[in-house]
C-alpha positions in Angstrom: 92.6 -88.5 70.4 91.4 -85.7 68.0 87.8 -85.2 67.8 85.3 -84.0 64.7 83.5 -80.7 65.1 80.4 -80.9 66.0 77.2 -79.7 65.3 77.1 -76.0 66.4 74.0 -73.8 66.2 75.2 -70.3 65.2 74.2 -67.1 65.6 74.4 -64.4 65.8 72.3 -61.5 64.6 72.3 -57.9 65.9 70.2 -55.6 67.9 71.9 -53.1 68.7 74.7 -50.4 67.7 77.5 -51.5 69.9 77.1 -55.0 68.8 74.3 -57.1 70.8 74.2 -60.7 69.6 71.2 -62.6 70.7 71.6 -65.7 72.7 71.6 -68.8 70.9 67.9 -70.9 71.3 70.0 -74.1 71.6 73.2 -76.2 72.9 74.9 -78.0 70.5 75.0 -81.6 71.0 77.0 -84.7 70.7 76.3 -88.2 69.8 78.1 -91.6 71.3 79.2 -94.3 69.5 81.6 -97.3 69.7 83.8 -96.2 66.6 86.7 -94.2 67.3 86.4 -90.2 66.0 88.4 -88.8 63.8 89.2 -84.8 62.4 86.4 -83.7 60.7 87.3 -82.1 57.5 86.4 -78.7 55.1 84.3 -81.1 53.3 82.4 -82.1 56.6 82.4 -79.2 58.2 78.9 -78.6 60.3 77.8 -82.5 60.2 77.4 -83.8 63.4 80.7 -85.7 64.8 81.3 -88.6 67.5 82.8 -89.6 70.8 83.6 -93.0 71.3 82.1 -94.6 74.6 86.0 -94.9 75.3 87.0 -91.8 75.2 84.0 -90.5 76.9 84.7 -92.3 79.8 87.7 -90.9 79.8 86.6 -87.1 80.0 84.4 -87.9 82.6 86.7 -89.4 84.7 89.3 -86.4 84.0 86.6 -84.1 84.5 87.6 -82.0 81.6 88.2 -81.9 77.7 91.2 -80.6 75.8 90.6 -78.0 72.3 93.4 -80.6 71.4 90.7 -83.5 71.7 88.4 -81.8 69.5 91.1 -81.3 67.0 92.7 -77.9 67.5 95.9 -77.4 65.9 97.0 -75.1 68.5 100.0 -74.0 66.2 99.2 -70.3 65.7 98.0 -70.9 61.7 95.2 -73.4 61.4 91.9 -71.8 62.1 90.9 -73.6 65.6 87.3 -71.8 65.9 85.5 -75.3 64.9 87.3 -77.8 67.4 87.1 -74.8 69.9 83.4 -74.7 69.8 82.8 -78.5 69.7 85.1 -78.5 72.8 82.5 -76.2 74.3 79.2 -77.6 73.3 80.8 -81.1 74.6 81.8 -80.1 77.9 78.4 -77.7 78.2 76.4 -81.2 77.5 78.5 -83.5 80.3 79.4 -80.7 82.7 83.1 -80.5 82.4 86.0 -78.1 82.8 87.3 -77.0 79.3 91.7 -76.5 79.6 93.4 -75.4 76.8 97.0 -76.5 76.3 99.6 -74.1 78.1 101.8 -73.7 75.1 99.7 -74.0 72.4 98.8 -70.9 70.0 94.8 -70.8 68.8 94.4 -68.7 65.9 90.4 -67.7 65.2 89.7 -66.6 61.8 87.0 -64.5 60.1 84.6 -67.7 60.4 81.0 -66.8 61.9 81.1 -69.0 64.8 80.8 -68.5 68.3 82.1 -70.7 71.1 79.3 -70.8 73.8 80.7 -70.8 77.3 78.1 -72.7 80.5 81.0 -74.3 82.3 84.4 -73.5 84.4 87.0 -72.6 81.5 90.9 -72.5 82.1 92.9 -70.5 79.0 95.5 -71.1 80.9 98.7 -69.8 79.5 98.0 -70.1 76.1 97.6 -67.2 73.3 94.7 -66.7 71.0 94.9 -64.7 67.9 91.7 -63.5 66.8 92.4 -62.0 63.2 89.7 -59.3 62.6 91.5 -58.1 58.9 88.9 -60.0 57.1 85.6 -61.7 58.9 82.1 -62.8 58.0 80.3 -61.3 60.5 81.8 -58.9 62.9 78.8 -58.7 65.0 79.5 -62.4 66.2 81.2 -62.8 69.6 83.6 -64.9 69.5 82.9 -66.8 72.8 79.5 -65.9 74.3 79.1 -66.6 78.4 75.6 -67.9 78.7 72.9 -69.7 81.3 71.2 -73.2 80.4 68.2 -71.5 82.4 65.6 -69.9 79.8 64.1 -66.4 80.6 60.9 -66.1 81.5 58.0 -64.0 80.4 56.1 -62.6 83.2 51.7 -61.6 83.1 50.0 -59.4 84.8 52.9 -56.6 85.7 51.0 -53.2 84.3 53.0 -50.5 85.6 55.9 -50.1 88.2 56.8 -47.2 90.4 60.2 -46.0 91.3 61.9 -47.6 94.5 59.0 -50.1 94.9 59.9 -52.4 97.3 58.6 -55.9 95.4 56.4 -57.1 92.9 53.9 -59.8 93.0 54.7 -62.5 91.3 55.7 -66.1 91.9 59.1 -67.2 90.4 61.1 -70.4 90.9 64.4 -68.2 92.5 66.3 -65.6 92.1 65.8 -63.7 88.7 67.0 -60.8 86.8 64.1 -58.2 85.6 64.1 -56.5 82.6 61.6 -53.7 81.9 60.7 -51.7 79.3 58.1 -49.2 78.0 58.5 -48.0 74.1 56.2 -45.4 74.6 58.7 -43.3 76.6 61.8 -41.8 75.1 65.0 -41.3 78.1 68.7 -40.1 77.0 67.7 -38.2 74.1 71.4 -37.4 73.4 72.7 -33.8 72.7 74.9 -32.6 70.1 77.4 -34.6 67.7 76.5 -37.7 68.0 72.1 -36.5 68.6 69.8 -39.3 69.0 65.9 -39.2 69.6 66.1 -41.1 72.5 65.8 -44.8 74.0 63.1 -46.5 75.0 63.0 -46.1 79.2 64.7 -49.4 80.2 65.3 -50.5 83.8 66.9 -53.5 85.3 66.8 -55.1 89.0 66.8 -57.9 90.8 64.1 -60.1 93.2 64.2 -62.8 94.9 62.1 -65.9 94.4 59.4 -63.8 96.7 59.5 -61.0 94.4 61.6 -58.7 96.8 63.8 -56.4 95.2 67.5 -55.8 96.1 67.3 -52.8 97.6 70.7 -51.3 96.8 69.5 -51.7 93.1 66.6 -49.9 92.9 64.0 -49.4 90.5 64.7 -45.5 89.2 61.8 -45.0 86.5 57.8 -45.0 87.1 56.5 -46.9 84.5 52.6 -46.0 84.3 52.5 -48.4 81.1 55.2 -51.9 80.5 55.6 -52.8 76.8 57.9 -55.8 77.4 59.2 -57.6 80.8 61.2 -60.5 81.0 62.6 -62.5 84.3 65.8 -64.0 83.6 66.5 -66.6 86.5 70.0 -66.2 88.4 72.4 -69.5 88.6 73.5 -70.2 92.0 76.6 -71.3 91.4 79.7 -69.3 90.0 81.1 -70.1 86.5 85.3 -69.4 86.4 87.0 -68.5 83.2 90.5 -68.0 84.2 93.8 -67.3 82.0 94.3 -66.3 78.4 96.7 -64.4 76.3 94.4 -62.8 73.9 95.8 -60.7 70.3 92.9 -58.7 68.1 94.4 -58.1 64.9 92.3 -54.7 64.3 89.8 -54.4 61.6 90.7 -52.5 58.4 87.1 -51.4 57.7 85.8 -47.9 57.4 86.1 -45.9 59.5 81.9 -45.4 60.5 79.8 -46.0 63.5 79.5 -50.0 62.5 81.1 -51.8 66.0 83.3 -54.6 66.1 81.8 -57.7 68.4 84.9 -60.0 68.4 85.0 -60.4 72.0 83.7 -62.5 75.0 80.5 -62.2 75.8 79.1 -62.7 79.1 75.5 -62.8 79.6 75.5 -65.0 82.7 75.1 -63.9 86.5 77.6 -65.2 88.6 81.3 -65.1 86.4 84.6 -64.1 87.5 87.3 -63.6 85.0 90.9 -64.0 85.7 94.3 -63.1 85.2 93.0 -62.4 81.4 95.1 -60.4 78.6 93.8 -58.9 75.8 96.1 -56.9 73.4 95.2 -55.1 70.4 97.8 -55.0 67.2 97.9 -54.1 63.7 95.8 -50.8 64.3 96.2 -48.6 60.8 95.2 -45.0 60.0 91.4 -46.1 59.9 89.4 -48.7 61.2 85.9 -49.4 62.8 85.6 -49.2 66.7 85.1 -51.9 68.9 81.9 -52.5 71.3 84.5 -54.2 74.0 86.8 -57.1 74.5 84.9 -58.0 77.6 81.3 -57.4 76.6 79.0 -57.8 79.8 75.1 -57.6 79.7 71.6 -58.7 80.4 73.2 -60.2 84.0 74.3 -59.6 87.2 77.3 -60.4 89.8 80.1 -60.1 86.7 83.6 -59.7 88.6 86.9 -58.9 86.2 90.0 -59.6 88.2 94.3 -59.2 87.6 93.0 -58.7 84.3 95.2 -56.4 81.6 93.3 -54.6 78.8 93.9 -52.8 75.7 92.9 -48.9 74.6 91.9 -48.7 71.2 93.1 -46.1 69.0 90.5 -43.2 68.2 89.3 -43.1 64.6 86.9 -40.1 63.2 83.9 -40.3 61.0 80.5 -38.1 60.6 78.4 -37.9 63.7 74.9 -37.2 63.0 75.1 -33.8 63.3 77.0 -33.6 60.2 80.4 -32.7 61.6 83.6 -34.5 62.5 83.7 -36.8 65.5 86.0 -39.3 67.4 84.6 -42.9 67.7 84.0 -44.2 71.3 85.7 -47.4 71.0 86.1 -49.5 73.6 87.7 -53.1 75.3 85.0 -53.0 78.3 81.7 -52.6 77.6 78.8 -53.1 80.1 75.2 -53.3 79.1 72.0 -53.7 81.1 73.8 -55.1 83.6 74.1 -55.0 87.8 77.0 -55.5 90.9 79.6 -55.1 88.3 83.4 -55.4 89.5 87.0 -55.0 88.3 89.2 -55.8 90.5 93.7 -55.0 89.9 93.1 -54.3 86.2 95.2 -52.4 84.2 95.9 -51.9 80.8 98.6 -51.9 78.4 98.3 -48.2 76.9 99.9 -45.4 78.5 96.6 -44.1 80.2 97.0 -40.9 79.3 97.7 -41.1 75.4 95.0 -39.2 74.1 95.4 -40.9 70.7 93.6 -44.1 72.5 90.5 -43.8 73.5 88.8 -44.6 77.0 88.4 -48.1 77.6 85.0 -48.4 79.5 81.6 -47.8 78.2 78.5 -48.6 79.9 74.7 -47.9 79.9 71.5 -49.0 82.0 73.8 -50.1 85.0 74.1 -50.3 88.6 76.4 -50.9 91.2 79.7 -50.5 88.8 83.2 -50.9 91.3 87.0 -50.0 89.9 88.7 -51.5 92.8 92.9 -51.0 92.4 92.7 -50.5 88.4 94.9 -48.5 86.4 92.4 -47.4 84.0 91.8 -44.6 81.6 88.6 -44.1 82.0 85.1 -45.0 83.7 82.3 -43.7 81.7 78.1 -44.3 82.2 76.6 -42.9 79.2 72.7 -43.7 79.6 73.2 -44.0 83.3 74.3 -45.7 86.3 72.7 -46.0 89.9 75.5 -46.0 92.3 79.3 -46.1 91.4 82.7 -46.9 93.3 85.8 -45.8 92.4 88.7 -46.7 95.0 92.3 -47.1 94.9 92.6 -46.6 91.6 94.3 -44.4 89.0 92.4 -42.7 85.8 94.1 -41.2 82.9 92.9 -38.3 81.0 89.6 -39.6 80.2 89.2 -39.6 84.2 85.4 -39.9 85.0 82.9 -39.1 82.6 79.2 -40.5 84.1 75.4 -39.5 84.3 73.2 -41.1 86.9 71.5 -41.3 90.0 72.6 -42.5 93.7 76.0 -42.3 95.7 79.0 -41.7 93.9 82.0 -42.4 95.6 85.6 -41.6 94.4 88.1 -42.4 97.4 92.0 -43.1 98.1 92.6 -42.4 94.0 94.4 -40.7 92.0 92.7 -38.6 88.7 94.3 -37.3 85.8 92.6 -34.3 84.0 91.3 -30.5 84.2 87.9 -31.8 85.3 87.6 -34.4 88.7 84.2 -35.5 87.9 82.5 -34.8 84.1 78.8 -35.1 84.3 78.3 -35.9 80.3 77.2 -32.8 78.7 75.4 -35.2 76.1 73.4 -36.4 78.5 72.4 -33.1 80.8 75.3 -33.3 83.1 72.7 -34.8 85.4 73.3 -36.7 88.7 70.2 -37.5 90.9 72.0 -37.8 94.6 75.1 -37.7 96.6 78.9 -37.2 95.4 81.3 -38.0 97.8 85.3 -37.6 97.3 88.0 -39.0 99.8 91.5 -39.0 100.0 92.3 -38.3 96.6 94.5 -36.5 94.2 93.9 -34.4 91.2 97.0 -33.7 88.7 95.8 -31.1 86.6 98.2 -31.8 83.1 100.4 -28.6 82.1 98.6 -25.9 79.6 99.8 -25.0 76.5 97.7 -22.4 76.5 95.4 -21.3 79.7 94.8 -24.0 82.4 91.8 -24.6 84.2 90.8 -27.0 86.8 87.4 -27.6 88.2 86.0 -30.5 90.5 82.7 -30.7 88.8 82.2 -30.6 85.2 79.9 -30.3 82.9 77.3 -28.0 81.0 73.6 -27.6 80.1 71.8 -24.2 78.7 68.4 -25.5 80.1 67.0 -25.5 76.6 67.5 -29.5 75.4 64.7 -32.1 76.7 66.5 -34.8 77.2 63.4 -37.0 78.3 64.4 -36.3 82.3 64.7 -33.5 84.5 68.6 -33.1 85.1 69.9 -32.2 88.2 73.1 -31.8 89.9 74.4 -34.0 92.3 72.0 -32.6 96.0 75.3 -33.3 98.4 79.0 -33.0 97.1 81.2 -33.6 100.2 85.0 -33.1 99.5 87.6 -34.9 102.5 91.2 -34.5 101.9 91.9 -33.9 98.2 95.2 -32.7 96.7 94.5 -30.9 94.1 98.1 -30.7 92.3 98.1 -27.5 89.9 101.7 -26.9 90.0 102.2 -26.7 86.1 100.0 -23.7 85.5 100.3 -20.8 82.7 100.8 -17.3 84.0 96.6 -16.5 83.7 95.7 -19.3 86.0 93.3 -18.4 88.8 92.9 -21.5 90.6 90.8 -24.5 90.5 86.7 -24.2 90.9 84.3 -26.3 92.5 82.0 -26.1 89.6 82.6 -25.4 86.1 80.4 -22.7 83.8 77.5 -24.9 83.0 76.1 -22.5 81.4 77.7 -19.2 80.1 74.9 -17.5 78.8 72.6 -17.5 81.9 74.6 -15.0 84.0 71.6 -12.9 85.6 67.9 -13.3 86.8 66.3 -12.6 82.7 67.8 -16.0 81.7 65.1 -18.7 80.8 65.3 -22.2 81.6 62.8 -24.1 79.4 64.2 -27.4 81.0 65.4 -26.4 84.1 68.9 -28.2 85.8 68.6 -28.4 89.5 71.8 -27.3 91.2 72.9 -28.6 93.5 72.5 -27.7 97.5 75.4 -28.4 99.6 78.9 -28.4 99.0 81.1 -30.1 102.2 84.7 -29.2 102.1 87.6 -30.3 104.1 91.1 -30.3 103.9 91.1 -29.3 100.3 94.7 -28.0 99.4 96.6 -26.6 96.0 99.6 -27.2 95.0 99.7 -23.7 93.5 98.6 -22.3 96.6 95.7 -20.5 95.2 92.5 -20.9 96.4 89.6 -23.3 95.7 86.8 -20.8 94.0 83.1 -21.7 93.5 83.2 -21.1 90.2 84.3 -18.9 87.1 79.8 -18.4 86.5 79.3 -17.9 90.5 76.1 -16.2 89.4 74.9 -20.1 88.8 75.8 -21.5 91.8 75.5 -18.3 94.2 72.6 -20.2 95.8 74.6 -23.4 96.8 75.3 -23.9 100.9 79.6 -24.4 101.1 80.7 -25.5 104.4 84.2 -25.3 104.3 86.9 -25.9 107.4 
């Protein structure tokens, strides 16, 4: 029996440039009655529709509703965004599964309505079309993953010190803190794409005693708070499984102004699985994406046998006036902790440089690649500890800033750089590298090939709200470096790159000094090539670093 749409609360305004919507303040609802329901129409659209007792007996006893109750078409040309959200709000308010039909084909116009997600979801094997040529509001997700819990707003916190152990406050379980102080700019961003800064933002987790998780620490002092919020954890884990998803890419201009058409998940405790996303209809221009699977403001988040889709790079004016290509991206993670993607690969050739990197994330902790086929992992405003492990990057390789342990082992990287501490950000990495049964295929040079293990730059002269420093430890076990295709000038790979070409002798003046880094641990460290593994083509810069090499 088809049901009328019901009465759905929309968001969805925007807070930020990659394309935060806030959380909706309310559920939709549905009313009972004994008359049978019918398709809402055009007409109708937004009143508030009706389940029969029947039929509501019947869901309960199934333990699940049908789009195809609600009234979705399901026949890849009637917009199915309103039954698919009534389905939602129906099965949010009585607890049940939400199963589309296998063989159907949802298509989800330009309409500015979001489906909100608070209970197990099976896509199955059916396709959704999501047609982003002509759309409302492009900030608004298409399905948001959200808690029933409410967040909380915590007194009497003043200030917070870095690796504090717990704070003192009582809390009904498990919650996820959010901290910030306005008064202190972090990630004042360098060069194209400038910026004054962020506000310093941290995020961790206690328990119901206040004790913090201690593998996600707290890495800012904060001698002043200007806004704290506890967001409590649910216990239980919500499922989303399935899903053949097809953007139709935008055809606006090409400008910083991101795409949100995505799935949102701003719940602890999810696992996505087995999910497709595919992108078609790219053009010559086109506005970037803030990510398929957007994931913030939680913690726990696991992205399984999942397939993916690179976007293609557009160009616009940076800040600085000058030409610059568009981070765009179909995994975004935001603000968000014990992050995992497990078997995911994508369906770009990962080392097309016409697509750009697929991950973005800031304000994280605890990010895994486990067995991906990825082309990138990137931390732009941070990340405290990061896993990479059997897995295989493409050009884009490993671009991150950050603090903590982080560990690349049994994977393969393509690129001329291993690891690229962002230059944007002060190529800084507060703690430990480690590397571990890896290899390194350095791409053939058209012109003169270089190779180095750690990149990055920084002339000492930027504040970027931080002191930068470079990773204290890099230990190095059993890396192939494969350099094979190499021009005639080639000298061999380097441990470090030239951070910073101009400060070559003793009268060079740091106003912001980087700390370099102390100990470099090599072993088993072999070239194709056969040339030797150098400190670096500045060695002047890193003449003071401890190499212990077999």
């Amino acid at each position: 029996m088809k049901y009328i749409p019901i009465l759905f609360l929309l968001l969805s305004s925007v807070i930020a440039s990659q394309g935060k919507a806030e959380i909706p303040l309310e559920n939709p609802k549905t009313t009972s009655n004994s008359t049978n329901s019918q398709e809402d129409t055009n007409e109708n659209e937004g009143s508030e529709g009706n389940v029969s007792p029947q039929d509501a007996v019947k869901f309960k006893a199934a333990g699940l509703v049908r789009y195809s109750d609600f009234g979705a078409k399901g026949d890849g040309e009637t917009d199915d965004i309103d039954a698919i959200a009534a389905t939602h709000a129906y099965a949010n308010q009585h607890g049940l599964l939400v199963r589309a039909d296998d063989e159907s084909t949802y298509y989800i116009g330009g309409k500015a309505r979001t489906a909100i997600i608070m209970t197990d979801t099976d896509f199955g094997t059916a396709a959704f079309v999501i047609d982003d040529t002509k759309v409302e509001n492009h900030k608004a997700s298409v399905f948001m993953v959200r808690s029933s819990l409410q967040p909380l707003k915590l007194e009497g916190i003043t200030s917070l010190k870095r690796n504090q152990e717990k704070i003192d406050v009582p809390l009904p379980g498990p919650c996820l803190i959010t901290v910030t102080n306005s008064k202190k700019r972090r990630y004042i961003r360098y060069g194209l794409n400038q910026t004054n800064g962020t506000p310093q933002t941290d995020i961790f987790v206690v328990d119901k005693n206040g004790n913090l998780d201690r593998d996600a620490p707290i890495i800012w002092d904060f001698d002043q708070i200007t806004g704290i919020t506890a967001l409590p954890i649910d216990e239980r884990t919500l499922t989303i499984t399935g899903g053949r998803f097809t953007t139709i890419a935008n055809r606006a201009e090409s400008k910083y102004d991101y795409y949100s058409r995505n799935i949102a998940i701003m719940r602890s405790n999810v696992v996505v699985d087995h999910l497709e996303h595919r992108v078609t209809g790219e053009r010559d221009h086109g506005a970037p994406y803030g990510g398929f699977i957007s994931i913030r403001d939680c913690s726990t988040v696991t992205v399984k046998n999942t397939v993916l889709s690179g976007h293609k790079t557009y160009r616009t004016i940076g800040p600085a006036g000058k030409p610059v290509g568009m981070g765009t991206y179909d995994i975004q993670v935001t603000r968000a902790l014990n992050v995992s993607f497990v078997n995911c690969s994508q369906t770009n050739d990962i080392n097309d440089r016409t697509f750009w990197g697929i991950m973005g994330s800031n304000y994280c902790k605890n990010l895994l690649y486990d067995n991906c086929t990825l082309s990138r992992f990137d931390a732009h405003m941070g990340v405290a500890n990061a896993t990479i492990r059997n897995s295989t990057l493409g050009y884009m390789g490993i671009s991150a800033i950050g603090t903590g342990v982080l560990t690349v082992e049994e994977s393969t990287l393509y690129g001329r750089t291993f690891v690229n501490l962002r230059s944007d950000y002060g190529s800084t990495w507060q703690g430990e590298v480690v590397i571990r049964n890896c290899t390194f295929v350095v791409p053939a040079a058209s012109s003169t090939t270089s190779a180095s293990l750690i990149g990055g730059s920084n002339s000492g002269q930027h504040d970027f709200g931080y002191t930068c420093y470079m990773p204290e430890r890099i230990t190095i076990k059993n890396l192939r470096i494969d350099d094979s295709n190499h021009t005639e000038d080639y000298r061999g790979p380097v441990i470090f790159s030239d951070f910073n070409p101009q400060m070559t002798d003793d009268f060079y003046h740091e106003t912001f000094p980087h700390v370099r880094t102390k100990e470099v641990i090599l072993r088993n460290v072999t070239t194709a090539s056969g040339k030797d593994l150098r400190r670096s083509d500045n060695p002047f810069l890193f003449n003071d670093v401890k190499i212990d090499s077999d």
